[in-house]
C-alpha positions in Angstrom: 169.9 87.5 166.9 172.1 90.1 165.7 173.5 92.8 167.9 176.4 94.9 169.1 176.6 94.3 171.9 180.1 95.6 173.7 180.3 93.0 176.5 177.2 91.0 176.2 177.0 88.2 179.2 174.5 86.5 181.7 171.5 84.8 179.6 168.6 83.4 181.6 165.6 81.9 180.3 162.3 83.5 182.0 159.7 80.9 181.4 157.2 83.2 182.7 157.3 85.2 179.4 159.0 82.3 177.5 162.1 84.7 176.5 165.6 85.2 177.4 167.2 88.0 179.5 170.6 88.9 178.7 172.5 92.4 179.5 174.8 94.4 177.6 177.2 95.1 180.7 179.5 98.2 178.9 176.1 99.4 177.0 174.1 99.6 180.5 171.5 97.4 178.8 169.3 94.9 180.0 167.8 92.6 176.5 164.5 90.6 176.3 164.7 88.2 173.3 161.1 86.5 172.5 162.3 83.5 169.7 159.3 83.3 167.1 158.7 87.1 166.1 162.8 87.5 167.2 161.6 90.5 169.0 164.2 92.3 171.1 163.0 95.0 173.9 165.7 96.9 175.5 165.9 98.4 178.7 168.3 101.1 179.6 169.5 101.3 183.0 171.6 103.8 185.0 174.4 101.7 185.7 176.9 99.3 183.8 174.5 96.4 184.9 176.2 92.4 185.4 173.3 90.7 185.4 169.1 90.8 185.1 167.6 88.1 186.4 163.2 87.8 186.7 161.5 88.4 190.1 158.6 85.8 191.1 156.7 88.5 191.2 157.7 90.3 188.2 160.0 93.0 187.3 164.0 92.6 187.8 166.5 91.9 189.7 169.9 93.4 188.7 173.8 93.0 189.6 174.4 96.7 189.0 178.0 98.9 189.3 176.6 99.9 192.7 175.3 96.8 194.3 172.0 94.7 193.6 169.0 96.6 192.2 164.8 95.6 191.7 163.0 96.9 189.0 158.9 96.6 189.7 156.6 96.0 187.0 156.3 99.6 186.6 159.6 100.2 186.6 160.1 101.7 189.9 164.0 100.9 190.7 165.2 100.7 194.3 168.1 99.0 196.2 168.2 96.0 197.6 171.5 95.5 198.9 174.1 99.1 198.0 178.1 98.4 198.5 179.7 100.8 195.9 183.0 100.8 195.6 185.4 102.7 193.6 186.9 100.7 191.2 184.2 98.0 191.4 181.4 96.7 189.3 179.0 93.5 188.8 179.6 90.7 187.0 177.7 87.3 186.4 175.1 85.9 188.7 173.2 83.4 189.3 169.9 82.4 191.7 169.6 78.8 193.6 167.4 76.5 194.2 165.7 78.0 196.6 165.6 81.7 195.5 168.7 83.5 197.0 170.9 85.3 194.7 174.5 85.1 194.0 176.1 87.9 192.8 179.4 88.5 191.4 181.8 91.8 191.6 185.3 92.1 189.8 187.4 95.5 189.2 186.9 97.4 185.9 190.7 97.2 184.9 190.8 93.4 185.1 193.4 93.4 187.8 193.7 89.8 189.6 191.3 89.4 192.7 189.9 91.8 194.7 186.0 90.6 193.7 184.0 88.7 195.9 180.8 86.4 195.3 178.2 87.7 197.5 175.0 85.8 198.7 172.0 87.4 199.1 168.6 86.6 200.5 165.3 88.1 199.0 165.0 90.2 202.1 168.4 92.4 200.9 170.4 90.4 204.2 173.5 89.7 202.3 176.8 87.4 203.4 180.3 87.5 201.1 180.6 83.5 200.3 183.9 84.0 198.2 186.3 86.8 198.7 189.3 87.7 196.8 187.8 86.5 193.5 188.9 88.3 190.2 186.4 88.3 187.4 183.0 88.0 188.9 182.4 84.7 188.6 180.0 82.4 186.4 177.9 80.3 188.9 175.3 77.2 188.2 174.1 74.7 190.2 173.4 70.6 189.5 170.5 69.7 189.2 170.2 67.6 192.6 170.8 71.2 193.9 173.4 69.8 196.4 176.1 71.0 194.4 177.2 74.5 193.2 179.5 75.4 190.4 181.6 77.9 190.3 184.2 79.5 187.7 186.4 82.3 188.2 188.1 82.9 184.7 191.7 83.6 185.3 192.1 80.6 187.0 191.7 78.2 184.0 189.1 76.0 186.7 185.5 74.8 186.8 185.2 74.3 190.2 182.3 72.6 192.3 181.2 72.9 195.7 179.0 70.8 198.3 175.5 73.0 198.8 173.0 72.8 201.6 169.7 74.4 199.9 168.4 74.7 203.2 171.4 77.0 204.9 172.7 78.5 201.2 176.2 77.6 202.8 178.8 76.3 199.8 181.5 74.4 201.3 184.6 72.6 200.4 185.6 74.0 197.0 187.1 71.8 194.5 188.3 71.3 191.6 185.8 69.9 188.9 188.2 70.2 185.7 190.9 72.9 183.9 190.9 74.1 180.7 194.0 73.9 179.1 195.7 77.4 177.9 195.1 77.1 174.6 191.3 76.3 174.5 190.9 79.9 176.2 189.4 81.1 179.4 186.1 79.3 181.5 183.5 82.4 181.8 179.7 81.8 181.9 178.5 78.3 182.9 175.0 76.3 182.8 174.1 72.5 183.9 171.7 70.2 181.7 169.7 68.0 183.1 172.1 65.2 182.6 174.4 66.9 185.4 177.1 68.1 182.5 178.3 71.3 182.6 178.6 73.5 179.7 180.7 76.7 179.9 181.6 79.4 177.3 185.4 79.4 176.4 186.4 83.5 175.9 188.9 84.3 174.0 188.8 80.3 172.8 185.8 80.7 170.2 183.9 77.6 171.5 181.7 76.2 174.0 182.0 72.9 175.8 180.4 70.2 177.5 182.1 68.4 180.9 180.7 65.1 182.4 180.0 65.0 186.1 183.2 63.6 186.4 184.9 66.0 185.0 185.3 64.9 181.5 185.3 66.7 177.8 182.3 65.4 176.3 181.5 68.1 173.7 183.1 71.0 171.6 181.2 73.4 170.0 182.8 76.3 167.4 181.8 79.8 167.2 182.1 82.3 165.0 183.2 84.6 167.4 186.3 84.4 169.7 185.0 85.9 172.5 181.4 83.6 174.1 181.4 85.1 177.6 178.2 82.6 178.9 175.8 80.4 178.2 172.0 78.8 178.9 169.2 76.7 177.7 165.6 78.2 176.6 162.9 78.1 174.4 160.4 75.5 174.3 161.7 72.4 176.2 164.7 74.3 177.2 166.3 72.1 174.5 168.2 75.0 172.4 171.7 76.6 174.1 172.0 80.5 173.9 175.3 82.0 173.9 176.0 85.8 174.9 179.1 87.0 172.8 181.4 90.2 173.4 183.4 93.3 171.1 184.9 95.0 173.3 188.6 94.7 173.3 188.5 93.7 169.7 190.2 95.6 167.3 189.0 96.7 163.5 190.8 93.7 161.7 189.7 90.9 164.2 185.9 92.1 164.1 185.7 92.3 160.1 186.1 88.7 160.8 183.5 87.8 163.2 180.5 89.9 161.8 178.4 88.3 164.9 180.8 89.9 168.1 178.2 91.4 170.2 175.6 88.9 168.9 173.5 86.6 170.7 173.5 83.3 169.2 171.8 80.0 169.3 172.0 76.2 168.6 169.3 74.3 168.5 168.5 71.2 170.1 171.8 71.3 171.8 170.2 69.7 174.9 167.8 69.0 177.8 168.2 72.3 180.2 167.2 72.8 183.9 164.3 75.7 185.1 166.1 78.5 186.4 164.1 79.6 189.6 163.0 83.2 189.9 163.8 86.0 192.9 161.2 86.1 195.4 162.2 89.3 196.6 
């Protein structure tokens, strides 16, 4: 679908209404894609807005500038967790098997660390998992749900962690794979249901597919330079969306990528895994 989007990030697949949320972050947008009519409804919201992810019992939940946000049917907006802070917005996140949400802050200028990865329950009780983290951080989990993933960009590193569904504790952080310098930086991840993880490579043009173990299985060329994430949808969850970026592009390097800001598709990619929706 074509757009212009300045930073567009965070696709999620809302079976429910069999379409795909993704936000504009810069734009303070929140995107509905339906596939078959390729109908697009926007939703303009107050803040520069990380992520939108569906409530169980409809609406939104959002990663907002200011902290985590729900959006009711009618779209009443209220707080759920508030923890602004100058400097400081939301970036990706990301909800578990079990329904808690993960959200990511990072600082507006880029500047390394100073983010953290917050978990928060449906009732708005809410516990830092991961402090000094610097860009927000893409987050996924496997599909045995005892493992989380985890990718903070300027590290280079998809990394993995043990999780307990039952206690939403992530331990024992490792090291999954790196991506070498020249293929880009890791943002946005997603797991198929054949445990591989595929991540969006910004600034490398391309997404890919690692094996369980850590291995390159698949690269995949875009037409833009900057993918910033990545998940399955539509029917089957068998076709892989990819949210792509402008901002920091300059006029010569975006009268070469006519689709920056574009959310793109390819089809039959893969088998993907149902992304729960927030209880709260």
């Amino acid at each position: 679908m074509r757009a212009e989007a300045e930073l567009g990030g965070n696709p999620t697949w809302d079976a429910t209404y069999s379409s795909l949320l993704w936000v504009d972050v810069l734009g303070s947008r929140v995107h509905r894609f339906t596939p078959g009519p390729d109908e697009d409804a926007v939703l303009d919201v107050p803040q520069h807005v990380g992520a939108a992810k569906p409530r169980a019992a409809g609406g939104l939940v959002l990663n907002l500038r200011d902290g985590v946000a729900l959006v009711d049917r009618d779209g009443a907006r209220r707080w759920l967790v508030y923890w602004a802070r100058e400097g400081m917005r939301g970036g990706d996140a990301g909800i578990d098997p079990t329904g808690r949400l993960w959200a990511g802050t990072l600082r507006y200028r880029g500047e390394p660390g100073g983010g953290w990865l917050t978990c928060v329950e449906p009732d708005g009780a809410a516990r830092v998992v991961l402090d000094d983290v610097a860009l927000g951080g893409g987050v996924a989990w496997r599909p045995d749900g005892r493992r989380m993933v985890f990718v903070d960009s300027p590290s280079r590193r998809i990394d993995v962690l043990d999780f307990d569904p039952a206690t939403g504790r992530a331990t024992d952080r490792r090291t999954l794979c790196e991506v070498e310098p020249e293929a880009g930086f890791p943002a946005g991840v997603c797991v198929d249901s054949d445990d591989c993880v595929w991540v969006a490579l910004w600034d490398g043009g391309a997404v890919r597919r690692y094996t369980p173990d850590g291995r390159l299985d698949r690269h995949v060329d875009l037409p833009v330079t900057r993918p910033s994430a990545c998940c399955f949808g539509g029917d089957g969850l068998t076709d892989l969306y990819v949210t792509t970026v402008r901002a920091g592009l300059d006029a010569s390097a975006l009268a070469g990528q006519e689709l920056a800001g574009s959310l793109l598709v390819l089809p039959d990619a893969g088998n993907g895994v149902a992304a729960p929706a927030f209880p709260g």
